[in-house]
N, C-alpha and C positions, 0 to 999 in steps of 0.2 A: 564155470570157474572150478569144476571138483579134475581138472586137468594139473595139479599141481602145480608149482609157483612160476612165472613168466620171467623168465629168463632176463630179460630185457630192463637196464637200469633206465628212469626217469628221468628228465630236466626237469628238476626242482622249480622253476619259475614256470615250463608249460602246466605242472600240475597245481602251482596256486590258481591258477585260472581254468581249471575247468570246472571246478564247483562253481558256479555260479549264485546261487539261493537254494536256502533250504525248502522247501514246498507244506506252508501252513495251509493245509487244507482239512476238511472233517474227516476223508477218508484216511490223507496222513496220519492224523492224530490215530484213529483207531486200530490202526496199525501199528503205530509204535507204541502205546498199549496193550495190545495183547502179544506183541512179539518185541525182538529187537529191532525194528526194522524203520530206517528211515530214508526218508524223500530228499532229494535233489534234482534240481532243474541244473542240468550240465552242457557243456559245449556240444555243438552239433554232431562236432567230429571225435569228440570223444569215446575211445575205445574202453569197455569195461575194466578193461586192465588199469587203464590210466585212473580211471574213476576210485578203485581199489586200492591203490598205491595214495592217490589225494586224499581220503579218506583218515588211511591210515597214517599220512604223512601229518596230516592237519587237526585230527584230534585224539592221537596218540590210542587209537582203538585198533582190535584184528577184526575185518572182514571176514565173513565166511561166503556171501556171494553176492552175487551184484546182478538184479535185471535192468534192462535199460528198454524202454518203449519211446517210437516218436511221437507227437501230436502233431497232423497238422494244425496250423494256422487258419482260422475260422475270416472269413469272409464279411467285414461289416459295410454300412453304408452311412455314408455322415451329406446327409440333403442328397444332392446330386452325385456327390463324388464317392466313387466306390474303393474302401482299402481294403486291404488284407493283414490284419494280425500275422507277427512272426513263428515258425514253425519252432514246436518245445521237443524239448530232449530231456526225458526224465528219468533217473533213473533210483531202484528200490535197490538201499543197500541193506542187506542182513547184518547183523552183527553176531561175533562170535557168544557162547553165550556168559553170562560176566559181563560184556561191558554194555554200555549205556550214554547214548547222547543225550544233551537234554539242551532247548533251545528256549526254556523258561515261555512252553508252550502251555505248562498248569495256570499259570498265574493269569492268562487270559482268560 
């Protein structure tokens, strides 16, 4: 992301939907604790840029980077029949520093 700003304007409607959830996890939490940095589970095909721009579009915060890691989809068994969990797309926004999201993740 330290390639400066990405040329390229957004569809405003492809970017409400690639955030999907924010990711209340222990590891989330203690991360957006010690830093600015928060979780989202995001569309597959979501490009860091779009995530960057959704971000910033959706709660009026600047970015300063954006990592995105996949998970596969873990393998369960229900009796006989074997499924597969959906592959995750996650990805760790930075925030620049100043701002702060908050997803009233203290209160639990």
């Amino acid at each position: 992301m330290s390639h400066g700003h990405h040329p390229l304007k957004f569809d405003e409607g492809r970017l409400m939907q690639v955030l999907k959830t924010p990711v209340i996890s222990e590891k989330s939490t203690l991360i957006a604790k010690n830093g600015s940095v928060v979780t989202f589970k995001v569309l597959q095909d979501a490009t860091k840029y779009e995530i960057k721009a959704a971000v910033e579009l959706m709660f009026k915060v600047e970015v300063r980077a954006v990592s995105v890691l996949n998970i596969k989809g873990k393998t369960k068994r229900f009796g006989k029949s074997i499924g597969r969990r959906d592959n995750i797309r996650k990805a760790y926004v930075m925030l620049k520093p100043g701002f702060k999201l908050n997803f009233g993740a203290e209160a639990a």
